[in-house]
C-alpha positions as CSV (number, residue, x, y, z in Angstrom):
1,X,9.4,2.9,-36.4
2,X,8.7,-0.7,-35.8
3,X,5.6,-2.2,-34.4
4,X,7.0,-2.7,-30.8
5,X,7.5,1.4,-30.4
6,X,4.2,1.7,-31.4
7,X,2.7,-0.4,-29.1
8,X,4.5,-0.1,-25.8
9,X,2.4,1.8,-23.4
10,X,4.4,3.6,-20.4
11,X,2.4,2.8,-17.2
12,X,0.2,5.8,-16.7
13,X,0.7,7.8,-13.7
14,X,-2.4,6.6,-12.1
15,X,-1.4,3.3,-11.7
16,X,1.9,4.7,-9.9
17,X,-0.5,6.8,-7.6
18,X,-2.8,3.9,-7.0
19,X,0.3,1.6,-5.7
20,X,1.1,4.2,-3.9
21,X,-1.8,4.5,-2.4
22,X,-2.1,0.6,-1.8
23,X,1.1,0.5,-0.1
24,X,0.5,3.3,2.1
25,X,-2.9,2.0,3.2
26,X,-1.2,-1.3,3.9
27,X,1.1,-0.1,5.8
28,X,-0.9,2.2,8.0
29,X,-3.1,-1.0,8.8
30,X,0.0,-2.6,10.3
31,X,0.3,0.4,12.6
32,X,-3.2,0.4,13.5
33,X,-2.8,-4.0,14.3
34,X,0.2,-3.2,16.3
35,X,-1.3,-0.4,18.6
36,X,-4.4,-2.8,19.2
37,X,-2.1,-5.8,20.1
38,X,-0.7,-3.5,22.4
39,X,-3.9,-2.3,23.9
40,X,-5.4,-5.6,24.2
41,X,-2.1,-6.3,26.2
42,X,-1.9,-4.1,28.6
43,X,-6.2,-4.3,29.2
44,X,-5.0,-7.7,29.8
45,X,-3.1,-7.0,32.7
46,X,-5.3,-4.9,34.3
């Protein structure tokens, strides 16, 4: 084997799990802006 097969590492599954993890949190702290835009909204009108 050359040198390159040796040293290529795969990206460990971790690293999968942790952008996982990163996009999932991002994406739930969308949600959670929209919902209070929408609260603040309608308190708005009241």
């Amino acid at each position: 084997m050359d040198q390159c097969a040796l040293s290529y590492n795969p990206p460990k599954k971790l690293a999968i799990d942790e952008r996982r993890t990163l996009e999932t949190l991002r994406r739930m702290r969308q949600d959670d802006d929209a919902v209070y835009r929408s609260i603040n909204n309608i308190c708005r009108g009241c």
